[in-house]
N, C-alpha and C positions, 0 to 999 in steps of 0.2 A: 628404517623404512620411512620413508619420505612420501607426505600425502601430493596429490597433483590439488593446481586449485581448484579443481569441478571439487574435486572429492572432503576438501577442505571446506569450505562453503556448504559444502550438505550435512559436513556432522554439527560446524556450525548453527547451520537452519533447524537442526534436528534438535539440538542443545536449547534452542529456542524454543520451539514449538513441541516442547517438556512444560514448559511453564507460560505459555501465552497461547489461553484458549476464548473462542468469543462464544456466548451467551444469547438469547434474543434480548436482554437487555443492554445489552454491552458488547455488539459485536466484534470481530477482527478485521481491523484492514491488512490485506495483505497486500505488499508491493512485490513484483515481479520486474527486473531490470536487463533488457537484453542490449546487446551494442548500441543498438540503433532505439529503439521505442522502451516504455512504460508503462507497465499495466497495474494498475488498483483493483481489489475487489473486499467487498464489506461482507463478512462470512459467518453467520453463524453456525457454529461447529455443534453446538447439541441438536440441531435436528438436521446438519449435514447441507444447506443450504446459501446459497449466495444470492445476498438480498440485491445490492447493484455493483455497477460494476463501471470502469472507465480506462479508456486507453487514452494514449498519443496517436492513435493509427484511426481515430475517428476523426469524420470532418469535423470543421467549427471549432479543433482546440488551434487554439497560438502556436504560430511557429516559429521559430528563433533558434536560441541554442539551447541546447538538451535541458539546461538547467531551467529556462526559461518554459518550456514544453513541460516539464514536470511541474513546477510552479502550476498552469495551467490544467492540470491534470488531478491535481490537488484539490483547487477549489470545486474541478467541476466532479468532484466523486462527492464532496462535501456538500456542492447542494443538491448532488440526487439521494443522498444519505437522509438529508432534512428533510426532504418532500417526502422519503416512505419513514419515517417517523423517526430516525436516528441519530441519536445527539452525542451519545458518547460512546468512544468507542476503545479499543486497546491497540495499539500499533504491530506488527508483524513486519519488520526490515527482512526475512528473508534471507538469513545469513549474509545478505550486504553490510559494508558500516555504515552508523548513521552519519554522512557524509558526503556534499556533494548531489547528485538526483535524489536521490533518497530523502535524503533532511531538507532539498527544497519543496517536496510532494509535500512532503509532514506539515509544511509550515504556509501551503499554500490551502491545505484542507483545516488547519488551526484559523487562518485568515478568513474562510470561508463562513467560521461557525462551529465547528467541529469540536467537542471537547477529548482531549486524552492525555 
């Protein structure tokens, strides 16, 4: 039996988020990656809430190429993370690899300030 990629990716993401939960201390970023746009959001899972949040599909972020957009997309979850008090956090890739938009989000929200 052969999984499709949707299905692949979800037990992946599931396998994950077994073991990476956020905290109000130490919330989750979670990335979400569709064709076209990237969306972040900073989650704390014990009381079920998402602190901020940021896309590509907002005005005012950088446009370029996908990788360059996530870059963008990175720092600015990273400083709205700071302004509502959150310094450290645990990453959630979302059954993606870290590879590519992914790992340039990660490293644009590290550049930002961000610890994880």
């Amino acid at each position: 039996m052969s999984l499709t990629k949707t299905e692949r990716r979800q037990r992946i993401k599931f396998r994950i988020r077994k073991v990476v939960s956020g905290t109000a201390s130490q919330p989750r970023l979670s990335v979400f990656r569709s064709n076209k746009e990237i969306y972040a959001q900073i989650i704390d899972d014990v009381n079920g809430v998402t602190l901020v949040s940021a896309s590509s599909r907002e005005k005012g972020v950088a446009t370029g190429t996908k990788i360059e957009t996530a870059n963008a997309v990175g720092k600015l979850i990273a400083e709205r993370a700071l302004k509502a008090g959150v310094s450290t956090i645990t990453f959630d890739r979302g059954g993606n690899l870290y590879h590519g938009r992914v790992k340039s989000l990660a490293e644009g929200a590290r550049e930002a300030g961000l610890k994880f």
